[in-house]
Structure formats: structure tokens, C-alpha cells
N, C-alpha and C positions, 0 to 999 in steps of 0.2 A: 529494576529495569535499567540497571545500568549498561546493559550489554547490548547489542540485536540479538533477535530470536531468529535464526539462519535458515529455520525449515521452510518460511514465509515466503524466502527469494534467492538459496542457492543451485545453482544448477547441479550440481553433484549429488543433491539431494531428491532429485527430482523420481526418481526409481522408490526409494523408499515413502514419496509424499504418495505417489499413486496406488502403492501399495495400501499402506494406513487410509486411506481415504473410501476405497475397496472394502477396506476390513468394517468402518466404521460406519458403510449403508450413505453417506454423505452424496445425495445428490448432484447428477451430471452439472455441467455451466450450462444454463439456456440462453440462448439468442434469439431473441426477436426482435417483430416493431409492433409496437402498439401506439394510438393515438398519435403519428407521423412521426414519433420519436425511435432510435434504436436502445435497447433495451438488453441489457447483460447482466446475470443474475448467477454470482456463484464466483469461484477459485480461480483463478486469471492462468487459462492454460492453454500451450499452442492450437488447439484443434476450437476450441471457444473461439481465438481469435483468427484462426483462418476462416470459422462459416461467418464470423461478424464482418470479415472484410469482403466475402463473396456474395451475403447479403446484399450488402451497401450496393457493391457493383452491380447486382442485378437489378437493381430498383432506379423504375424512371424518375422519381421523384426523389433527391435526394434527402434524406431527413440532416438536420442541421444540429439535433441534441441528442449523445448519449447519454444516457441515464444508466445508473452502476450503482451494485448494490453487491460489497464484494469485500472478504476478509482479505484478499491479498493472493501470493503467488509469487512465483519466482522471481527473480531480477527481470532476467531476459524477456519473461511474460510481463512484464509489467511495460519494460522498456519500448518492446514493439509495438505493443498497445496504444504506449504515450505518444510516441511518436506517430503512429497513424493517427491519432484524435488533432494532433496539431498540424501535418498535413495536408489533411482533409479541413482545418478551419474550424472544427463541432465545438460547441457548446461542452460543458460536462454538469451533470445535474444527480444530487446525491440528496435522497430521498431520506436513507437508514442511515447506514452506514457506507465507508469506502475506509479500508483499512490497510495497512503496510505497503507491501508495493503499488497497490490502488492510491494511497493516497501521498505515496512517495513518488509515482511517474506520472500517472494517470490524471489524476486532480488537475494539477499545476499547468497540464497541457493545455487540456481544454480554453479557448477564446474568451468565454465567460462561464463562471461558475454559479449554479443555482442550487443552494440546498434549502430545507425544512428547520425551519428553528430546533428541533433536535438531533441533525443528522449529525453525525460523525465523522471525524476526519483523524482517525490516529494512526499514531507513530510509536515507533519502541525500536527503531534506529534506521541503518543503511549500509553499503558498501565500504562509504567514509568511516563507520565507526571503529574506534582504537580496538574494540576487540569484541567477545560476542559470545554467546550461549547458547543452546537449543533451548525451545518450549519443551512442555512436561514430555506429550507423545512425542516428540525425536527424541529426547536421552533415553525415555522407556528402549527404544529401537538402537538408539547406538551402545548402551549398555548391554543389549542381547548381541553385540556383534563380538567375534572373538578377539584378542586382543590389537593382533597386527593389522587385521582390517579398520579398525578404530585408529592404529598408528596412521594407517594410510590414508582413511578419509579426513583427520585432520588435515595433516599436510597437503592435501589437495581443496579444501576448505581456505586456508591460509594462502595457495596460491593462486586461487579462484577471487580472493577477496582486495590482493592486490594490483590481479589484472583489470578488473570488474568496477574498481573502484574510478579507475582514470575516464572510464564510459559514463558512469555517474554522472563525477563531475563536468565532462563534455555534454553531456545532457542537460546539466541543468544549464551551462552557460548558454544554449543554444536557446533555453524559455526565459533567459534572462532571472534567473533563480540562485539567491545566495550560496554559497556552498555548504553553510551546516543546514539547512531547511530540513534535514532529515536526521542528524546527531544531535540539533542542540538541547533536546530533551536530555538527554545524557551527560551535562556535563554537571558535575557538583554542585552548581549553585541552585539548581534545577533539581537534586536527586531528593534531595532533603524533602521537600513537599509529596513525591510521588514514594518514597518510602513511607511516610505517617498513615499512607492510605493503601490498608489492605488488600484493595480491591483494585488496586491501580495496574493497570496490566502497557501505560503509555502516556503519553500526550497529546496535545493537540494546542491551537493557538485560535486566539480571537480575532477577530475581522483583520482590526488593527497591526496585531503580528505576523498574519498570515501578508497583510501589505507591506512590511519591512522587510520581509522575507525574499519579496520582490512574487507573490503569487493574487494577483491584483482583480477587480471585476469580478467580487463576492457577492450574490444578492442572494437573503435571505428574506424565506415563506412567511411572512406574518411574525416579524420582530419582536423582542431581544432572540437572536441566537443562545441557547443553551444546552452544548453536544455530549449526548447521551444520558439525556433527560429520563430516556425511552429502555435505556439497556440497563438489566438486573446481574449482579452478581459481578459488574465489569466496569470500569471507571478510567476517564482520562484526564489526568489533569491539564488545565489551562494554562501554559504557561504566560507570564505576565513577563514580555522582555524588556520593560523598562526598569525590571528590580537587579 
């Protein structure tokens, strides 16, 4: 995992993720409210987040906690998101999981954060990072592509990742957020742990790191925190930023 996995949050990719997503039966994004909370369930994509905002706006009562339960999604999907959650003031409240750009934008936004002693909070990079990979279904996709189109969607990958990157970093300084909060899983001192474990597909950080980090007002369901207690086949390591 030393790279980003790019299908997660580049916009260039966003034609091919709809497709695969189509192919694979994967479930629309739902939006509701339930129990006076708003509620987001699935892939962080523009049309999820235009009914979550015309939701919100039509309700006399405004709900104050989004609850999100989401492998992730493009940059820009993520970014809009974050930035409406911190706007609007809400809560963010993370039950299972919140994964890539859910827990690269979205997380950090929210006023106070609420999870479940096993929910999830991973990472496996960002815009910042030096350089990047696809997951397994995008190389299956850009290996089927002929070859000059693979020339070209690098290059437009690469200059997507340098424009992209300066929005990042303006983002997090605007929640008051570190700038590696999203790379430092990735740097060497860090690799060595998440290579011994097979199953390791990212990281995550404990109370205490995720407050160094400058991502503050944690409160977890019936303590100790232990994320991804609950998930089979899939592992994040903790990284310990005091080593």
C-alpha cells in the first residue's frame, strides 16, 4: 500500500468507476433520515450528494448528525460533501465504516465525530501522495484499454493529481488539518508494518493520532476503540505516530 488506489477519488475515472459499478449489481447511494439523523449509505457520488443537500433543505427540522457508511469516491465527491458537512455545522457519526475520500474529506469535517468501538476510518493515500496505483478492478479496466488510451489516461491522471493536490491541501487548512493526514500511512517507517500483514489494504490512527493530526472531538460507543474488529478478509493498521 504504498501508493493511492486512484479509482477511489480521480475524476478522470469517474466514466469507468460507473461503468464497473453497473457491471458488478453494486447498489445505488441511499439518502435518507432516519431517527432525526441524515443518513448516507454507499459510494460518494454527485447525484447522492445533490438529493442529501435538497433533503436537508426541504426539512423544517434541521438534523444536526450525518451518519455515513461509505467505501469512498472521487476527490471532488468527497470534497463537496466535506465541505457541505462543515458549513452546515453537522455532526459526522460512523457506525461501520467510512473509507478513502469518506475518511479523507468527510470525517475531518464534521464539528464532532461519533463512532462504534469498531468502526473504521481508512486510508491508503490522497492527492498529496508521491505517486499511486490502481486497485485490482481498475488495472483489470485500464489493461483492457488499447495502448495510447492508457498513454493518455495516465497523463491526464498525473495532471489531475497535480492540480487536485493544491484543493486538498487548501481544504485541510481550512479544518485546520495537518497536511500528511492522508499520506503518512505511506511513508517507510509506516510500510514495513502494513507489508507483514497480508490483509492489509491501509491504515488508520488512534484517538490520540487522529488528535495530532489536528482531527479532534472523537467520541467512541462503549470504549476501547478497536477499527475493524468487525471486517473479514480486510485490515487496517493503527499507525502508532509516536514510533
Amino acid at each position: 500500500m504504498r501508493n493511492a488506489a486512484l479509482s477511489c477519488f480521480l475524476p478522470c475515472l469517474l466514466g469507468i468507476m460507473a461503468g464497473a459499478r453497473a457491471e458488478s449489481g453494486e447498489d445505488p447511494t441511499q439518502v435518507y433520515v432516519a431517527d432525526g439523523e441524515l443518513v448516507y449509505v454507499g459510494l460518494l457520488d454527485p447525484q447522492a450528494n445533490a438529493r442529501l443537500f435538497a433533503l436537508y433543505d426541504s426539512l423544517k427540522d434541521k438534523p444536526a448528525v450525518l451518519s455515513i457508511r461509505s467505501r469512498g469516491g472521487t476527490t471532488g465527491n468527497g470534497l463537496a460533501l466535506g465541505r457541505w458537512v462543515r458549513d452546515h455545522k453537522l455532526d459526522v457519526k460512523v457506525m461501520e465504516y467510512c473509507m478513502s475520500s469518506c475518511a479523507n474529506y468527510v470525517f475531518p469535517a464534521g464539528i464532532h465525530k461519533l463512532v462504534s468501538n469498531f468502526a473504521v476510518i481508512g486510508f491508503h493515500g490522497g492527492l498529496s501522495s508521491k505517486s499511486f496505483q490502481f486497485d485490482a478492478a481498475t488495472q483489470t479496466m485500464f489493461d483492457a484499454l488499447p495502448p495510447e488510451r492508457r498513454k493518455a489516461m495516465l497523463a491526464q491522471i498525473e495532471s489531475t493529481i497535480r492540480d487536485d493536490a493544491k484543493q486538498e491541501q487548501a481544504y485541510f487548512g481550512t479544518l485546520g488539518v495537518r497536511a500528511d493526514y492522508v499520506t503518512l500511512g505511506q511513508e517507510e517507517r509506516y510500510q514495513r508494518h502494513q507489508r507483514s500483514d497480508p490483509n492489509s489494504v491501509g491504515w488508520t490512527y488512534s484517538l490520540d493520532g487522529f488528535a495530532r493530526l489536528g482531527v479532534r472531538d472523537i467520541t467512541v460507543i462503549n470504549p476501547p476503540w478497536r477499527p475493524g474488529s468487525a471486517l473479514k478478509n480486510m485490515s487496517f493498521e493503527v499507525l502508532r505516530l509516536d514510533e
